[in-house]
N, C-alpha and C positions, 0 to 999 in steps of 0.2 A: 132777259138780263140774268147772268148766274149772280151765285149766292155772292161771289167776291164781287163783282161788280157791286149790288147794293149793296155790300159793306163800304165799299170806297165811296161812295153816292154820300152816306150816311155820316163816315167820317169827312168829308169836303165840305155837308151841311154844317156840322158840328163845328170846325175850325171859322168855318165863314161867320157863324151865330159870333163864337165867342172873339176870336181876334178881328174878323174883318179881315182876314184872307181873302182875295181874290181869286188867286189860283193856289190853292191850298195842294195842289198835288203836284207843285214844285219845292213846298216847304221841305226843309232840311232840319231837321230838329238839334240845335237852338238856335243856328244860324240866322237863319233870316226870316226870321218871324217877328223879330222887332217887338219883341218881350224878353225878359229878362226875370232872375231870379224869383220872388216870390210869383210872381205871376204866370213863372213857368212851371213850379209845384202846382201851382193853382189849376190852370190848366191839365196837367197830367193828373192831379186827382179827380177832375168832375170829367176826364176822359174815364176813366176806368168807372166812375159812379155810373155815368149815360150808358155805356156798353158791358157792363159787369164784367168789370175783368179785373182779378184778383192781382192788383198794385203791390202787393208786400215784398215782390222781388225785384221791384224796380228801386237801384242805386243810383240816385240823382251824383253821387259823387263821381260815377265813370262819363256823366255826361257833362258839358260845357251847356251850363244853362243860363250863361251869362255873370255870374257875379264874380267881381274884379276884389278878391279879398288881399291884402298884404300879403299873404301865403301864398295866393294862387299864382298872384304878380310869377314869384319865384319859385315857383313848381314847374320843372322841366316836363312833366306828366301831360298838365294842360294840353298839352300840344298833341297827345297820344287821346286825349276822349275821344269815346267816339261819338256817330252821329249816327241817326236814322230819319228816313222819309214815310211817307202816308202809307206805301206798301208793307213795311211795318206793322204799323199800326195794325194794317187789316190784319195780319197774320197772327197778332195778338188777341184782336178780335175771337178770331176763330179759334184760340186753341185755349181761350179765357180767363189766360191769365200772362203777366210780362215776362216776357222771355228777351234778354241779350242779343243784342246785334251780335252777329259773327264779326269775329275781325278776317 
């Protein structure tokens, strides 16, 4: 097994521990994960705790993490966040600190 493989192993353990994912390497982040705001911070900080990966550059604001504010109702933007999957993740993994989806 290479090194990205048990990365992905490790984050698929970690998703399953904490939300109960099944198949956590269908997850779409924040789509359908079936969490939402605080819980989705929560999550993204005890990810970077578990695999040391320096979180200060991660802008929850680009991402749709579920919370339905009166603002965001009317924020054409919403519709422009973006998303990321477990591949992701590993690649943040490895470079240990958060880095931005490409658009």
């Amino acid at each position: 097994m290479n090194n990205n493989s048990q990365v992905l192993e490790k984050i698929k353990s970690f998703l399953k521990e904490k939300i109960g994912m099944e198949k956590p390497e269908k997850a779409i982040f924040f789509e359908n994960l079936e969490i939402s705001g605080l819980d989705c911070y929560t999550l993204m900080e005890e990810f970077g705790e578990e695999f040391n990966v320096d979180m200060k550059p991660f802008d929850s604001s680009r991402y749709n993490m579920g919370d339905a504010t009166i603002n965001s109702i009317f924020d054409v933007r919403l519709k422009r966040k973006k998303k990321f999957g477990i591949n992701h993740l590993a690649d943040v993994v490895e470079k240990g600190i958060w880095c931005d989806v490409k658009d």
